[in-house]
C-alpha positions, 0 to 999 in steps of 0.5 A: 296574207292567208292564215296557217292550216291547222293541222288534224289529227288525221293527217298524223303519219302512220309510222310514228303511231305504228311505232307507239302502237309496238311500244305499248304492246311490248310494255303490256308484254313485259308487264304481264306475269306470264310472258305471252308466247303469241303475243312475243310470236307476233313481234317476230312476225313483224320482222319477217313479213315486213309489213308497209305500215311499220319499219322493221328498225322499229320492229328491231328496236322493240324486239331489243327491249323484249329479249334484254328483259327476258335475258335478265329475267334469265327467262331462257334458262330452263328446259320447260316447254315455254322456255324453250319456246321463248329460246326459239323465238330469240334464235329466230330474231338473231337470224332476222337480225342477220337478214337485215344487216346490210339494209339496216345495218345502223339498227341491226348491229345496234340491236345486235350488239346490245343482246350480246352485252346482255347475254355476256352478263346473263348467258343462255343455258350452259353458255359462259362468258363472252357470246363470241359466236355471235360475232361469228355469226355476223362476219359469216353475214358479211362475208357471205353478201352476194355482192359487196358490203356497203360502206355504211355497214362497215362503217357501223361494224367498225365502230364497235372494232373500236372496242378491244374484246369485240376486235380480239373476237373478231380477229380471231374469227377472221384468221378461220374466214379466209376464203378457200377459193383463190381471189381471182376466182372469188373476187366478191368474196375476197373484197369482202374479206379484206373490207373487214380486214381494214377494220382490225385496227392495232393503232396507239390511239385504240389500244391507249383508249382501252375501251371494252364492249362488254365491262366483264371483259376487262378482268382478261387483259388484251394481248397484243402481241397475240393480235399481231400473231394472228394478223401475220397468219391472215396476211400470209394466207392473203398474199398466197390467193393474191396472185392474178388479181384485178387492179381493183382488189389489188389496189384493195389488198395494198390499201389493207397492207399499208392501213392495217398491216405492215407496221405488225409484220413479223418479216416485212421484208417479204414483201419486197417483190410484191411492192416492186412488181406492183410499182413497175406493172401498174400506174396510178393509184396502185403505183403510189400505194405501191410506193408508199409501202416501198418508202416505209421497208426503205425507212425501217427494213433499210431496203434501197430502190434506186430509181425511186425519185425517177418513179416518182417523178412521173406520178406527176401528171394532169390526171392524179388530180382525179386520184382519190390518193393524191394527198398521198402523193403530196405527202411522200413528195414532201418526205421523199424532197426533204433531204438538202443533200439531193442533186439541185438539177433533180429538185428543180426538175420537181420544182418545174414539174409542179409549176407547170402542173398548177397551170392546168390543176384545180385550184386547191391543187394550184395552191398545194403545189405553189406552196410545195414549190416556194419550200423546195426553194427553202430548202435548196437556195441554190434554186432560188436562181430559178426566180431571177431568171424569171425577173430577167427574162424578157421573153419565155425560152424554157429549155425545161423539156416536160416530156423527159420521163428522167428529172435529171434529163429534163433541163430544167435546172437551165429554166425560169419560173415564169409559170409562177408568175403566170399564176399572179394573174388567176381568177381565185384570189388566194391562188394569186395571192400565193404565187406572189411569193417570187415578187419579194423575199422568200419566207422564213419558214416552210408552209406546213403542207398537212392544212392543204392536203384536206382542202376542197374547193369549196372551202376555199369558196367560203373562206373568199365569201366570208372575206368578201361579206366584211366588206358589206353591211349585213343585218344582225338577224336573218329575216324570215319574213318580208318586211316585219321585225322579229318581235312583231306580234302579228308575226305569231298568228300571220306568215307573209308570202 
């Protein structure tokens, strides 16, 4: 046994004493009658020169405190020789503001967006209403980043899109930020751009929550119709520099179509060519984006792709597994199978071709494509023959010719299910457990994919682990010691090793 080290004060970090250092001297400032020039200067300077001993988020969160005060105080509204020492002073933090937005993005956006819903309330000088230009300032930032924006800062950056008049703003900047140059020839440039494209949301969910970042700005009403306008324009200026792309933008720019786009499209149909070549010169995840948007002008626009189950049939390969799109494709699967008017010979091409992927798949994927297969037997019960030859086969003859790029063509329709039954024998109990669905009568109802799709394998993992723990006594409270209860009074002044 040894007793705990008591701490001393010496041992304190030096950050959060730096932090309550900067608090106190931001207090002392507001609270003095005059506002000190230097005093204000020094925070300034703490932000440009980074010193190790404080944290610039805590230099931002300070100076945020500062300026929202003086702003109310309406302390950079006159023509004095301090006022406008003070507007500097602000001009100067907005820049370092903007310096700071991809490295600390979080707080500077934060602190960002609160001095713009103080000045909106109280403007500088002759400026009135909403302070649109600071958020042009902040997209010219993010626009102009050498190399492309982190995820976290768009990430932030989306969070405040969220709010109606910050979208409008910010979509009205964007229609004027398309870059000059082509995309081939600017492709940093361009993948930024269209990331804060992706950020324009015009869904149900955000227009029904009609939440405003700056309350004035409820007075004027949201038009979307006028959003969608503008959306047109920046989507047509974007098709006009996408040409010669590489995969990775263009799979950027489908990304955006499909997200954002093309439910606000004035003439869809337009995009026609550009899906189709997408679909034919690329595989893989340009491939099924490329399709996705094809499924979407085939629902609403009436536009026919006749070997679009053909196309489909042979996203189906080992490798989508390793596809961060692939729940896309089990998605447009489901939808593109759903019709019980399709030939019998081409579902069971995809029913063979499921089965036999699930043998080499991981196993969220195996019971993905078993439950996807025992639907299409649902939905087609004349494929249901596919399970008695697999019960009356004494050895495995398959006709089903997996190399066949046309489903028609591939014979499975004259094969088994033995693959299934093969599955009965796999190490993860749920994979078993769920290709045993050929032993018995089928199920009455479908099983809704939409659960599967977000499945990883270690939730599966856990959900074993907890079917596994039931079988076993396990202590009401955790231990935390070696041997003594909780209550355990020695426990308060000693620790065990």
């Amino acid at each position: 046994m040894k007793r705990p080290a008591t701490k001393k004060s010496e041992d304190l970090e030096e950050e959060p004493l730096a932090k309550k250092q900067l608090q106190t001297k931001a207090n002392s400032l507001l609270n003095a009658k005059d506002v000190d020039i230097k005093g204000l200067k020094a925070f300034v300077q703490l932000l440009k020169e980074k010193p190790d001993h404080v944290q610039p988020a805590d230099v931002m969160n300070v100076l945020e405190v500062i300026f929202k005060n003086l702003l109310k105080r309406r302390a950079l509204d006159g023509t004095e020789g301090k006022t406008l020492k003070i507007r500097e002073l602000y001009d100067e933090t907005w820049l370092l503001l903007r310096e700071n937005l991809l490295a600390e993005s979080a707080v500077a956006l934060k602190v960002c967006f609160q001095l713009i819903k103080v000045e909106a309330k109280h403007p500088i000088a002759l400026r009135k209403g909403w302070p649109a230009h600071r958020v042009r300032e902040i997209l010219d930032t993010l626009l102009d980043s050498e190399e492309e924006i982190p995820a976290n800062a768009l990430t932030n950056y989306g969070k405040y899109c969220k709010n109606l008049d910050v979208l409008d703003i910010s979509l009205k900047h964007l229609v004027h930020l398309v870059p000059t140059e082509d995309f081939k020839d600017a492709p940093i440039k361009a993948m930024n751009f269209l990331s804060l494209v992706n950020l324009i949301d015009l869904g149900k969910s955000v227009l029904k929550a009609a939440e405003y970042h700056v309350e004035t700005a409820k007075e004027k009403s949201f038009n979307v119709e006028q959003c969608a306008k503008r959306l047109n324009d920046i989507w047509a200026a974007v098709m006009l520099k996408s040409s010669g792309v590489d995969e990775k933008l263009h799979r950027q720019i489908l990304v955006v179509l499909l997200e954002r786009v093309i439910n606000h499209l004035e003439d869809p149909i337009q995009l026609t060519d550009f899906l189709m070549d997408s679909l034919h010169q690329f595989d893989g995840p340009i491939a099924l984006l490329a399709l996705q948007g094809l499924f979407t002008l085939m629902q609403k626009q009436n536009v026919t792709y006749p070997d679009v189950y053909e196309k489909l049939y042979n996203m189906f390969y080992p490798k989508m597994f390793y596809n961060k799109y692939k729940a896309r494709l089990f998605y447009l699967a489901d939808i593109f199978l759903t019709s019980t008017h399709l030939p019998e010979n081409l579902v069971a091409a995809f029913v063979k071709r499921l089965a036999r992927l699930a043998l080499q798949s991981p196993t969220e994927d195996a019971v993905i494509m078993i439950r996807f297969v025992c639907n299409l037997l649902l939905r087609h019960t004349g494929l249901q023959q596919l399970i008695r030859s697999t019960q009356a086969a004494d050895e495995i003859s398959d006709p089903y010719d997996e190399e066949e790029s046309n489903p028609v063509k591939s014979q499975a329709i004259n094969s088994s299910l033995w693959e299934i039954t093969l599955l009965q024998k796999h190490a993860v109990p749920e994979v078993a457990n769920a290709a045993r669905f050929i032993n018995s009568s089928l199920p009455v109802m479908e099983f809704d994919l939409g659960e599967l799709l977000d499945r990883k394998e270690c939730n599966i993992f856990d959900d074993e682990l907890q079917t596994k723990a039931k079988q076993f006594a396990l202590n009401y409270e955790r231990p935390k010691s070696l041997a003594l209860p909780k209550n355990e009074v020695v426990t308060k002044y000693w620790d065990l090793i």
